[in-house]
C-alpha positions, -999 to +999 in steps of 0.1 A: -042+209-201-034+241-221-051+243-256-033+257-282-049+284-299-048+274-332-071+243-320-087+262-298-099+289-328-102+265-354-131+273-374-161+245-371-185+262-394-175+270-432-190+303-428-159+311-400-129+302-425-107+330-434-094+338-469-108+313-489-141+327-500-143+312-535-139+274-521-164+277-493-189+295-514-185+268-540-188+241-511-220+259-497-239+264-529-231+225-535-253+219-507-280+241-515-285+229-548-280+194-538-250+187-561-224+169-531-197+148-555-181+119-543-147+133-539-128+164-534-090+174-535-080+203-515-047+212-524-024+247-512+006+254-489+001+245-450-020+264-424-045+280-455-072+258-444-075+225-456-085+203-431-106+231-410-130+233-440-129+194-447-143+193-413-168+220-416-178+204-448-186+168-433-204+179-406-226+206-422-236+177-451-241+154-423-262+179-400-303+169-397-316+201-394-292+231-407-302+269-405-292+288-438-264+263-439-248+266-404-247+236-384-277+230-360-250+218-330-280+200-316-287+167-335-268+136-329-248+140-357-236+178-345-231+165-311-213+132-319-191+160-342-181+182-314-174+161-290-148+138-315-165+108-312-185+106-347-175+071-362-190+083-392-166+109-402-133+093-406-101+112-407-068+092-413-032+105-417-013+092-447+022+100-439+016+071-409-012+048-427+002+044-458-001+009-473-022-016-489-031-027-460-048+004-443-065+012-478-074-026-484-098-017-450-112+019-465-125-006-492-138-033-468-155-006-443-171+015-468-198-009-477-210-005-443-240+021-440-231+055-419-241+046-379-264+076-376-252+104-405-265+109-440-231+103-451-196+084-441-172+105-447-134+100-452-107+128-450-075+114-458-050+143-453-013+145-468-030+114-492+002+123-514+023+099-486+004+068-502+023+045-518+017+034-554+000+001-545-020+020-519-036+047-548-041+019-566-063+002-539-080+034-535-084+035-575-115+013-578-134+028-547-128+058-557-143+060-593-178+034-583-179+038-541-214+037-525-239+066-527-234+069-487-198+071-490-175+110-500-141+116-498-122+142-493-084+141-498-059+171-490-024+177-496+006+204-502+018+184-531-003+175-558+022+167-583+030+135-564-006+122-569-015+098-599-032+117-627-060+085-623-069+099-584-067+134-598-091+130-626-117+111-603-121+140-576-135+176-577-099+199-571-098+228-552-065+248-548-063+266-515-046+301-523-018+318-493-042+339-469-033+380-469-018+396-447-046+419-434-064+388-432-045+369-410-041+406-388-077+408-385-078+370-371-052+379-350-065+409-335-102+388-325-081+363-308-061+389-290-090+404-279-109+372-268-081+366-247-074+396-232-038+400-253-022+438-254-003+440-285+010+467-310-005+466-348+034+464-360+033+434-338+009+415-362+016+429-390+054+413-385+039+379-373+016+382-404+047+389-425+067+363-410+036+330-412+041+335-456+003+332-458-002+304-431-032+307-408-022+281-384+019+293-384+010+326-373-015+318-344+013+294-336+039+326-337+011+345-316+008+318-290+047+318-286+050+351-285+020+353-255+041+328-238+073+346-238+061+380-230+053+387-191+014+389-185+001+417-187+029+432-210+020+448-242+036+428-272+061+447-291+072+441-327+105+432-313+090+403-289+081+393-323+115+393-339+128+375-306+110+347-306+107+336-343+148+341-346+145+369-374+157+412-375+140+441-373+138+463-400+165+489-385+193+458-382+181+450-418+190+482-425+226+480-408+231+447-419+229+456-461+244+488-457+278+470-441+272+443-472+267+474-499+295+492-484+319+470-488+325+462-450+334+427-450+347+425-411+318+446-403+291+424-421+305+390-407+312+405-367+270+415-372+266+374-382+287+364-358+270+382-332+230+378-341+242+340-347+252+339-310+217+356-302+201+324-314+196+338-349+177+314-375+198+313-404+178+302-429+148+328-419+176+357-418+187+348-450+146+350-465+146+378-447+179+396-464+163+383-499+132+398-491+148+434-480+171+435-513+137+431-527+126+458-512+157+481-516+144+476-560+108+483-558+117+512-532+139+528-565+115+518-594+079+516-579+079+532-544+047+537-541+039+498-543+061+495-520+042+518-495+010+504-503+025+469-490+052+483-461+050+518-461+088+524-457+098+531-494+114+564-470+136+545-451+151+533-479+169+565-486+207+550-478+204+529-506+193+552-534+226+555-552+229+515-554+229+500-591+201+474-597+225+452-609+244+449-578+213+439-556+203+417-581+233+400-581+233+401-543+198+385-546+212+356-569+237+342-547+218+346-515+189+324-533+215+296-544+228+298-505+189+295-493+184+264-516+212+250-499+210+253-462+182+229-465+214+202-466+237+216-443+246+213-406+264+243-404+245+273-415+263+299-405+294+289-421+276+286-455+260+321-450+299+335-443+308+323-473+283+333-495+281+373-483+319+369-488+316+358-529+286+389-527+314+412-510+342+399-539+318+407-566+310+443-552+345+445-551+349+437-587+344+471-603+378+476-624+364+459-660+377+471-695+361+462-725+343+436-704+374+420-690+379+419-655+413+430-643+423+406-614+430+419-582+461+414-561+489+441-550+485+477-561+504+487-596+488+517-618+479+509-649+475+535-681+451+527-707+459+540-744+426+546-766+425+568-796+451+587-779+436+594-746+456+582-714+428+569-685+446+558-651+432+531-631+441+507-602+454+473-610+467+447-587+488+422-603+482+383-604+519+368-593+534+340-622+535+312-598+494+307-599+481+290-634+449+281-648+447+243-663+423+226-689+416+191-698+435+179-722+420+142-735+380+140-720+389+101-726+421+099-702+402+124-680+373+100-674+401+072-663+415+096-640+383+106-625+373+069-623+406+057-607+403+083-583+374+072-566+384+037-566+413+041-552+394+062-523+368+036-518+391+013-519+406+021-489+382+039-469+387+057-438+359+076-420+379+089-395+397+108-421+370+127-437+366+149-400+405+154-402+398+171-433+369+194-427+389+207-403+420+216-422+396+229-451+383+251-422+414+270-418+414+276-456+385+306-450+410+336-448+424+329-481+392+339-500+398+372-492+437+385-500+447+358-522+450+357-557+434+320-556+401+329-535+376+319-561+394+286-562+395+283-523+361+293-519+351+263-547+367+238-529+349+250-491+316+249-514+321+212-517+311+183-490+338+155-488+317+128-489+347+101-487+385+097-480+410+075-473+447+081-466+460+098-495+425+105-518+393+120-507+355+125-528+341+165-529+303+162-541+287+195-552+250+200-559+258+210-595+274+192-624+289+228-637+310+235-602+321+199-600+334+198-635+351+235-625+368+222-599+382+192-617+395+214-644+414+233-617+430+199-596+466+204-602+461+241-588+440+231-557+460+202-547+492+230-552+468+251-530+467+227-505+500+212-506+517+248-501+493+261-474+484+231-455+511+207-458+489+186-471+494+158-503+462+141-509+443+137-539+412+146-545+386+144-573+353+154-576+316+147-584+277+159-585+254+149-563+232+131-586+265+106-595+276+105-559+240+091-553+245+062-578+281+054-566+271+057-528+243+030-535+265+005-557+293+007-530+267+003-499+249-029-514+285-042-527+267-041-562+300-029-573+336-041-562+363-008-554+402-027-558+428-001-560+447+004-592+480+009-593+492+019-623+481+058-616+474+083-641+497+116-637+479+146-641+503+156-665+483+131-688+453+148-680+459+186-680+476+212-698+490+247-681+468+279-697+492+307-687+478+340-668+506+363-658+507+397-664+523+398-699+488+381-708+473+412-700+496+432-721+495+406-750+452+411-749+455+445-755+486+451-773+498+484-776+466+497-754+486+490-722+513+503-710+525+495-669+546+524-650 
């Protein structure tokens, strides 16, 4: 059977670990001066090294003869080690032996004396999968365990373990490997087996693995297997198989967004999704490059020692900072949330259509930002001086709302999702995606596309016949929706025929309501003596004589 190559080049001796010179020299000069504690923590992000040096580490301390601290690989010990069948070096996987139980056996077995090692050793990786009452089983052995007996514990997320484990055990926090690191690893495996490929090549797979060892030899290996034998690897092979752009689409991709190109920027989505496109990596990838596009105008010559393209970057010299900055904001709110979607794309669409709106949004005076709709000039009047500029008028049928009583409002929101749960249907809640669905054009060209393009930010999470739930991942959105009910449901009612009523919450609420209604903690019965929004909200009018009225005489339309 084929081996994969990041087995296959794991490191067996500490001296062979890449990047992480500090730990293993601390590690090694341990065992020279005799000073082996009873339990280490290695902690860091995956694929920096972990478990390959918790391994190197029990069997050097458990080798009979070692040479200048590298493993003999001739005792029984070495050879027990290398051929996987040492049962006196012990490695368990928390995320699947997690209980009492398994830990309640640790405790049992390490009285027992090693079989035919100095030591018996236990590496316990992703320990932070324990459960409470397993730490606390581990608690005891842990702070008094046998002089035979060491430890050693890894994880990506320390956080999660009890301060009482952490304070017992020696830490050591495992740092991202460079990038000409991981090249240099790359290339020795390439050569060992036989592997043409370009040095842009690695350097992209190095780029792309974040500072993982193990995810870029896992990139490599793909990449080896995609590629016909015998074929020299290409930085595009690269792209291909890990789902992400080369730099020259980058560039074509923000220049569309920077331009303003809306139908340009989405047809490029549209057509790199269909090319089996990762999402979320593009959208990393797209943060990364606006990244780029700053350090290229303030500090280019970092930038060239890191990517030495600060050139190339030319198209985008004219750019405000605070344009990519913003871009960068709202593409890092999308990334946080494509962890919880199913549709990717769709959420992507949307967000570089808010970043397109907010280009857009240039015509401000005195800090107030003139709405857009049709085309009507506009002359400004200050100390005397006339200045012209483009204004496009927000019609009088659309109104803003507020709240008027916070207590009637909470009664409302609260007899709301009753009356949905109430009378749930499932079945419903696909009807309605869909109809949202066909509210996308309306961001764009509408006077109401902020309000459109809150209500496609939200996930109906329930419905019934005439009500349905939105849950958004903030408190801030759901409460700006709410404010603004009367206007969606008018939305809704005049573009899709549609007359349900909707309310909305945050995900950390939903969470509590979705439990009490799921264990029947709670019981839903439908109210009917409903609260009319007119209780609830109050009309804040925005026409265009609002506009005059804000700057009095300094307006004047013709």
């Amino acid at each position: 059977m084929y081996q994969a190559l990041y087995r296959k080049y794991r490191p067996d001796k500490l001296s062979d670990v890449i990047g992480q010179k500090v730990i293993v020299n601390t590690l090694m000069n341990s065992i020279r001066n005799n000073k082996i504690t009873h339990a280490y923590l290695f902690t860091g992000p995956r694929g920096t090294g972990k478990t390959s040096i918790a391994k190197a580490f029990a069997k050097l301390i458990n080798c009979e003869s070692p040479n200048e601290l590298i493993p003999c690989d001739k005792c029984v010990s070495c050879t027990q080690t290398n051929a996987k069948q040492n049962t006196d070096i012990i490695e368990i996987d928390a995320a699947s032996n997690n209980g009492v139980d398994e830990i309640r056996e640790i405790r049992n077995k390490v009285l027992l004396v090693p079989t035919y090692s100095k030591y018996k050793i236990y590496i316990i990786d992703e320990v932070h999968m324990l459960t409470t009452g397993a730490f606390n089983a581990l608690l005891k052995t842990l702070e008094e365990p046998p002089e035979h007996v060491i430890f050693i514990l890894a994880t990506t997320e320390p956080h999660k373990i009890p301060s009482t484990i952490l304070s017992r055990c020696q830490r050591f926090d495992f740092r991202k490997i460079s990038d000409a690191d991981i090249v240099d690893r790359l290339r020795y495996i390439c050569e060992k087996e036989q592997v043409k490929i370009q040095d842009n090549a690695l350097f992209e797979i190095a780029n792309l693995s974040d500072g993982g060892m193990r995810d870029s030899i896992s990139l490599l290996d793909q990449v080896i297997s995609y590629v016909d034998s015998g074929t020299e690897i290409t930085e595009n092979d690269v792209h291909d198989v890990s789902g992400t752009l080369n730099f020259d689409s980058m560039v074509e991709f923000a220049s569309n967004i920077l331009n303003k190109n809306l139908e340009n920027t989405l047809s490029l989505l549209k057509t790199y999704d269909e090319n089996g496109i990762n999402i979320k990596k593009f959208t990393e990838q797209l943060i990364k490059f606006f990244e780029e596009i700053i350090l290229s105008k303030e500090t280019p010559n970092y930038l060239n020692s890191i990517v030495n393209k600060s050139e190339k970057f030319e198209n985008f010299k004219n750019i405000e900072i605070e344009t990519i900055l913003e871009c960068i904001e709202i593409l890092n709110d999308t990334l946080y949330k494509l962890s919880n979607t199913t549709n990717p794309k769709i959420l992507l669409e949307l967000s570089l259509i808010r970043i397109l709106e907010k280009i857009k949004q240039e015509n401000v005076v005195d800090d107030v930002k003139i709405p857009i709709r049709e085309e009507k000039k506009v002359i400004l009047k200050e100390n005397n001086n006339i200045v012209s500029s483009v204004h496009k008028e927000t019609p009088n049928d659309i109104k803003q709302y507020k709240i008027k009583s916070y207590d009637i409002y909470n009664k409302f929101k609260n007899q709301r999702i009753n009356n949905t749960l109430a009378n749930l249907n499932k079945a419903k809640i696909t009807e309605l995606k869909k109809l949202l669905e066909t509210l996308k054009p309306k961001i764009l060209g509408s006077n109401y596309g902020k309000d459109v393009s809150l209500l496609l930010d939200a996930q109906i999470k329930a419905a019934s016949n005439e009500g349905m739930i939105l849950v958004f991942e903030e408190k801030s959105s759901s409460e700006s929706f709410n404010e603004n009910i009367p206007l969606i449901e008018s939305i809704m009612k005049n573009e899709l025929k549609n007359d349900i009523k909707m309310i909305s919450t945050f995900l950390d609420d939903w969470n509590v309501i979705k439990n009490e209604f799921n264990s029947k903690q709670k019981k839903y019965e439908y109210d009917f003596n409903l609260i009319n929004e007119e209780e609830v909200f109050e009309i804040i009018k925005t026409s265009e004589n609002d506009i005059q009225n804000e700057f009095n005489d300094f307006i004047e339309y013709v």
